[in-house]
C-alpha positions as CSV (number, residue, x, y, z in Angstrom):
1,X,0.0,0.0,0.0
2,X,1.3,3.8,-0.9
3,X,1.5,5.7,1.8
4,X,-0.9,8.2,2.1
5,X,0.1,11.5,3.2
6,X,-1.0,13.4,5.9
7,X,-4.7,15.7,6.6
8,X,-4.0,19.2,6.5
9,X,-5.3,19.8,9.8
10,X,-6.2,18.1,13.5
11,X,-8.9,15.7,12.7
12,X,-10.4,17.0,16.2
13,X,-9.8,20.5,16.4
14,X,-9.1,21.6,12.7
15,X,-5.8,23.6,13.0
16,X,-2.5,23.1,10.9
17,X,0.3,21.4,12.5
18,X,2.1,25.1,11.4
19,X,-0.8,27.0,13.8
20,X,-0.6,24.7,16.4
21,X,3.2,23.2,16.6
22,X,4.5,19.9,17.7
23,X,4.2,16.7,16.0
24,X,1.2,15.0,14.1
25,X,-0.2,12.0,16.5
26,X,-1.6,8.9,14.7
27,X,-1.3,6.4,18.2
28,X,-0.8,6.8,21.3
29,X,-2.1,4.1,24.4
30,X,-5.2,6.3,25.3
31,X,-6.2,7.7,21.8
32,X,-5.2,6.8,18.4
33,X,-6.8,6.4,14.8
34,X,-4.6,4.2,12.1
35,X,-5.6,3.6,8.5
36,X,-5.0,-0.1,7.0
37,X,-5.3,-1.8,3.7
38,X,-6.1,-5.3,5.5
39,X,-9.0,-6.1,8.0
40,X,-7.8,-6.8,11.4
41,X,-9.3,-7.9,14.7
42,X,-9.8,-5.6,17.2
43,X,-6.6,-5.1,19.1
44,X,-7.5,-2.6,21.8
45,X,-10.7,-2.1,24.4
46,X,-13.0,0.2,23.5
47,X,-11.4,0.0,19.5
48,X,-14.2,0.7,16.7
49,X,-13.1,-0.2,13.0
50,X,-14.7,1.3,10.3
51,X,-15.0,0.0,6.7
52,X,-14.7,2.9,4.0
53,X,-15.7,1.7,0.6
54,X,-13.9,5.0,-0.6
55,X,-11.1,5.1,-1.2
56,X,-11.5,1.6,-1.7
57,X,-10.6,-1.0,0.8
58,X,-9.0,1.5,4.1
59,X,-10.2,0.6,7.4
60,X,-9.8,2.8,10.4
61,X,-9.0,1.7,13.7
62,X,-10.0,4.2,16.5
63,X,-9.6,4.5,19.8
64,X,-10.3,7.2,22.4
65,X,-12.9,9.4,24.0
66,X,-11.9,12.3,21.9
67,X,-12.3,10.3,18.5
68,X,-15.3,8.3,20.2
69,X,-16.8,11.3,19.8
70,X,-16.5,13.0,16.4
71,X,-18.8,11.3,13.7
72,X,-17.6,8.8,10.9
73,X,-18.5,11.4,8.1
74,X,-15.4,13.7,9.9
75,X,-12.6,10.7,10.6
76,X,-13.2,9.5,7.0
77,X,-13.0,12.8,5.1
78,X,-9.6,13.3,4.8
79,X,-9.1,9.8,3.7
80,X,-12.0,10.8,0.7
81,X,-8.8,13.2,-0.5
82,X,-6.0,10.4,0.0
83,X,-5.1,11.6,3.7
84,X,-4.5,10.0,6.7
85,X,-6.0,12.0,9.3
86,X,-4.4,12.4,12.6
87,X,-4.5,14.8,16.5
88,X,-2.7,17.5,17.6
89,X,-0.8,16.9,20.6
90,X,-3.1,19.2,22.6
91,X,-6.4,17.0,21.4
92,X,-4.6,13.8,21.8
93,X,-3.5,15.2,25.6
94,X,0.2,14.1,25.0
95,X,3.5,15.4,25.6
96,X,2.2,18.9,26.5
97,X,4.4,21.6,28.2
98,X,3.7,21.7,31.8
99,X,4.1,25.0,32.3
100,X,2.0,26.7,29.4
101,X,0.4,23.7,27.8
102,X,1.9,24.1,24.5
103,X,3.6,21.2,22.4
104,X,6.8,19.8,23.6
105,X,9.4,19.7,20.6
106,X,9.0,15.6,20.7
107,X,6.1,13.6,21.7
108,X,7.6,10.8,23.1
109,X,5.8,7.4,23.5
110,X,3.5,8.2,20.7
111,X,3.2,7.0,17.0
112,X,3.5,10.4,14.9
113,X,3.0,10.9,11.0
114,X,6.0,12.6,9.2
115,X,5.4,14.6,6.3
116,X,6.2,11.7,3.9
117,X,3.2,9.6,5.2
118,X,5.2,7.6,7.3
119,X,4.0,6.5,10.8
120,X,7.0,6.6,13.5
121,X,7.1,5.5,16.8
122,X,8.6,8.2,19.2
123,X,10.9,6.5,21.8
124,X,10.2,7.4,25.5
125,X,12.8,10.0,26.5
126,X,14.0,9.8,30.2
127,X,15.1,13.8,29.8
128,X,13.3,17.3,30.2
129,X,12.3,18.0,26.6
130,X,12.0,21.7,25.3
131,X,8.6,23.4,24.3
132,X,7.6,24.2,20.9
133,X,6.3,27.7,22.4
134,X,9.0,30.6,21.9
135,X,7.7,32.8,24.5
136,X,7.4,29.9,27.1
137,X,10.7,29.8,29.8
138,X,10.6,26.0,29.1
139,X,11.6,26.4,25.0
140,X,15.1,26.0,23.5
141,X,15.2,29.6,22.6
142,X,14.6,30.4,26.5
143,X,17.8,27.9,27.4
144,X,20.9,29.2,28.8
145,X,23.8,29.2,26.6
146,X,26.5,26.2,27.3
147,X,28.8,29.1,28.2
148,X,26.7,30.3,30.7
149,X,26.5,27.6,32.5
């Protein structure tokens, strides 16, 4: 299967990954929504899996109380333009700046989408990670030089 590439927006919330920062979030243990070619059994609790008949032969897996929630018509219409839809990091509720709730620069543990249509899984970082938010005191533009230190 080709890959499809990604939405242009939050499947949830409908902003650009540009407006929003961070990374694009496919999977994560709590909320997730993954497109496939082949039909699969359900792997997770709660897991619905729908059957598009277009584009031909996709099935979604979906997971979560925030995708629970939207309606079929809005997870399947990006896939209607060849797009895998995807979550922010702020509507998927992951790797989130503690201090003003922004993006951190890496959303570790989660499955993300890169650009190329390709699903990654982020590795779980035992370090402080910066935030995608220039203004916050927490971002890599905020961190003292090395020769500061």
């Amino acid at each position: 299967m080709r890959k499809l590439l990604p939405a242009k927006s939050c499947v949830v919330c409908d902003r650009t990954l540009k407006q929003i920062g961070g990374q694009r979030i496919v999977a994560t243990q709590r909320v997730g929504i993954i497109v496939e070619r082949k039909f699969g059994r359900q792997r997770k609790k709660g897991e619905t899996i729908l059957a598009l008949s277009r584009p031909r032969g996709h099935y979604v897996r979906f997971w979560g109380k925030v995708i629970q929630e939207l309606s079929f018509e809005a997870i399947a219409k990006p896939l209607t333009n060849d797009r895998h839809p995807w979550l922010c990091q702020q509507c998927a509720g992951v790797a989130l700046c503690t201090k003003c709730g922004a993006p951190l620069t890496f959303a570790h543990g989660a499955d993300v989408l890169d650009d190329n249509g390709k699903a990654l899984h982020q590795m779980i970082v035992p370090a402080s990670l910066p935030c995608s938010n220039p203004g916050c005191e927490d971002s890599r533009e905020n961190a003292p030089a090395k020769d500061d230190e």
